[in-house]
N, C-alpha and C positions, 0 to 999 in steps of 0.2 A: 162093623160100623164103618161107615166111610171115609175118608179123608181128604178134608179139602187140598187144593194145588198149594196153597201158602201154608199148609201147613204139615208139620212133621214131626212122628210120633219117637219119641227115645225112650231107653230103657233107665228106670231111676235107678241109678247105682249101686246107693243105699239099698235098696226094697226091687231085685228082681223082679218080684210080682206085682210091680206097681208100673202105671207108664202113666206118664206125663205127657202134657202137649204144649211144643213147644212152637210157636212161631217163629217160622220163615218169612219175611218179604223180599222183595225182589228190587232192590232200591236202583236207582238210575246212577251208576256209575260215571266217573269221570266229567260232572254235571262244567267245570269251567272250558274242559277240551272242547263239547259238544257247541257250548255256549257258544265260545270263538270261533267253533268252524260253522256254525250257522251263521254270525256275524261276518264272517269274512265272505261267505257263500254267496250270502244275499247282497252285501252291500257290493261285492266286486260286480255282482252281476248287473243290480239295477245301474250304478253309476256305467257302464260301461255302454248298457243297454238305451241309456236314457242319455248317454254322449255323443254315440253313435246313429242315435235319431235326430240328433240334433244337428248334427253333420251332414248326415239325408238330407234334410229339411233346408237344410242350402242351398241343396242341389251340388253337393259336392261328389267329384267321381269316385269310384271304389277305391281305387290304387290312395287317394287321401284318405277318405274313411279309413282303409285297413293300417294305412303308416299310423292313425291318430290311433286308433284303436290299439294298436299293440304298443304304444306311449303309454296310455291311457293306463292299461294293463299292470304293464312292467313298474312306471311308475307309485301307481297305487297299491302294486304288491308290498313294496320297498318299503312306501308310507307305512305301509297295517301293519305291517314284520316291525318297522321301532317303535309303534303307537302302542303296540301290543308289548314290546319287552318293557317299556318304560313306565304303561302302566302296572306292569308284574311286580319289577321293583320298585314300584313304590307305595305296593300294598304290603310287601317285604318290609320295606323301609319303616314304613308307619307302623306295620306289626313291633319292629325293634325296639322304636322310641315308647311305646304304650310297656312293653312288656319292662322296661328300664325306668319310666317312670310310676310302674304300680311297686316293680321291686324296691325302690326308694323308697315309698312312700308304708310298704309294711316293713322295711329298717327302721325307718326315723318315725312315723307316726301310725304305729300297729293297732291304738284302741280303735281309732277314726275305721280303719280299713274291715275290724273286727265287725263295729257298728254297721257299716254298710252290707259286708256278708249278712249281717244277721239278719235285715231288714227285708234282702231280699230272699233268703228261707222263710219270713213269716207271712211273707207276701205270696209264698209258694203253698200257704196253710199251715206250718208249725208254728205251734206255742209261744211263746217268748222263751220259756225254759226248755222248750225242746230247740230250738233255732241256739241259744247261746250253748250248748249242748254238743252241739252239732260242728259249731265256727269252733269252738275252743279246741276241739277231737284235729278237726283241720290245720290250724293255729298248730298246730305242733309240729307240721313241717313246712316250711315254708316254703318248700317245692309246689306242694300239692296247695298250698294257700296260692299263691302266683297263680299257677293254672287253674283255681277254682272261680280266681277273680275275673281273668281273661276272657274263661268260658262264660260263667254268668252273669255279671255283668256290664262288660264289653263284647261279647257274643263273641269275641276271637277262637281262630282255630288253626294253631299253627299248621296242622293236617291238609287245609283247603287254601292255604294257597300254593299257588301254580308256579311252574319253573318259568322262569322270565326267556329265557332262550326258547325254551319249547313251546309258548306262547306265539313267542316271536314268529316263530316257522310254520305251527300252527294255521297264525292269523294270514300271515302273509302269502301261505300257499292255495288256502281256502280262495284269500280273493283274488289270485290269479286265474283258480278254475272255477268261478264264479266269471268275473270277467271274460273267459275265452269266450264262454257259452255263446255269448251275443255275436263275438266276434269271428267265428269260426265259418259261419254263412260268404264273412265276405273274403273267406280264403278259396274259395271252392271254384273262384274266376265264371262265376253265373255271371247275370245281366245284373245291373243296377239294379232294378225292381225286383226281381226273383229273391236277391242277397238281403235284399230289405225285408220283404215279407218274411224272407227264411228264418234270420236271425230275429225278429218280431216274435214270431210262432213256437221257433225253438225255447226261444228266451221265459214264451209265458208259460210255455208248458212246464220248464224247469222251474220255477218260481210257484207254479202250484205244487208240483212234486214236491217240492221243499218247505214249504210250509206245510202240505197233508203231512210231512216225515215229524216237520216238529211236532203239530197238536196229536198226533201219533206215539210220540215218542216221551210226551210228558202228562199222558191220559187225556188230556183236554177233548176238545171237538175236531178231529181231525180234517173233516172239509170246511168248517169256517175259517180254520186255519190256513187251508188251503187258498182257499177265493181272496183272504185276507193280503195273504200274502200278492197273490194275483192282480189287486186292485192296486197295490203302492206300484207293481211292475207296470202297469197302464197308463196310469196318472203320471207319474214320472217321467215315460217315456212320451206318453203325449205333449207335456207341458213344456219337454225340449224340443219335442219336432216341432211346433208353433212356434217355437222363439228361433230356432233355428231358417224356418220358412219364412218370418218376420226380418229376418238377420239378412237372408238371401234378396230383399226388394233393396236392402238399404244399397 
């Protein structure tokens, strides 16, 4: 008999001559790491992308574009690096106060808390007698009652969230080398136009690459994902070079 890729055959313990099948998936690890560095990826790139058009579009010379541009860069690395830790801890923070005010709350008023477990086991399809069954079994240690509440429901999961520092660095280095992308054309001492076009072309190609990585990388459609991404890098970058060109008459 065959066996699918997800799935994998073991020996039952119990009963040697028995085999069981047991699935495997293959689940998407590290799902907040990937999150941030997509987000730092893209947003360093378009803003950098779409600053630097806007720059052009003045008619400003390279030697300014590349001083603004690696502002631009350094700057907004810096920004995403404590946007990033402060948001960390403060889904830390807010996990603490949830997990201190359900712990109070099965101290001092335990039936209330039992009533609400109950309600959502019977809302999961058990019984009333099998649900009150169930929460009292739980009810007996308050440990596993806390984290049962957490989990179901407040959907918390101390497991998922993310180190605040490693976020930090994460976010912040993501849009550093999101950012270069653009800006790396006008290091290379070409002509005005050539740096433009370069960094333009580079920038879209990276920006489709990076979105086919994500609808790739979380099953979806990988080239809608793609062009998707590709049209916010156009628009953006065109809406600054017209204001930029508009900026340049005044």
């Amino acid at each position: 008999m065959g066996v699918s890729e997800d799935t994998k055959r073991m020996e039952n313990s119990g009963n040697p001559g028995r085999r069981t099948t047991q699935e495997v998936h293959k689940h998407i690890r590290g799902r907040g790491v990937i999150g941030n560095i997509a987000l730092g990826m893209t947003d360093g790139l378009v803003t950098n992308l779409a600053f630097l058009a806007g720059f052009a579009g003045a008619n400003y010379g390279v030697s300014v574009i590349r001083f603004a541009g690696l502002a631009a860069m350094l700057a907004g690395g810096v920004s995403m690096s404590f946007g990033g830790f402060l948001a960390a801890r403060s889904e830390r923070d807010l996990f603490r106060s949830d997990v201190k005010r359900e712990a109070h709350e099965i101290e001092y008023e335990p039936e209330e808390e039992k009533s609400e477990l109950k309600n959502f086991y019977i809302e999961k399809g058990l019984t009333d007698k099998e649900a009150t069954l169930v929460v009292e079994r739980i009810a007996q240690d308050k440990t596993v009652w806390l984290q049962d509440i957490l989990t179901h429901e407040l959907h918390l999961d101390e497991k998922k969230l993310e180190n605040p520092v490693k976020i930090a660095l994460v976010t912040g280095l993501s849009f550093v080398i999101g950012a270069f992308v653009p800006l790396s054309a006008y290091l290379l001492n070409l002509s005005r136009t050539l740096s433009i076009e370069l960094s333009i072309v580079s920038s879209l190609i990276f920006l489709f690459v990076a979105g086919w990585w994500k609808g790739h990388l979380i099953k979806g459609k990988a080239w809608k994902s793609g062009f998707e991404m590709l049209g916010v890098g156009i628009a953006a970058s065109a809406l600054l070079y017209l204001i930029g060109t508009l900026l340049g008459f005044v």
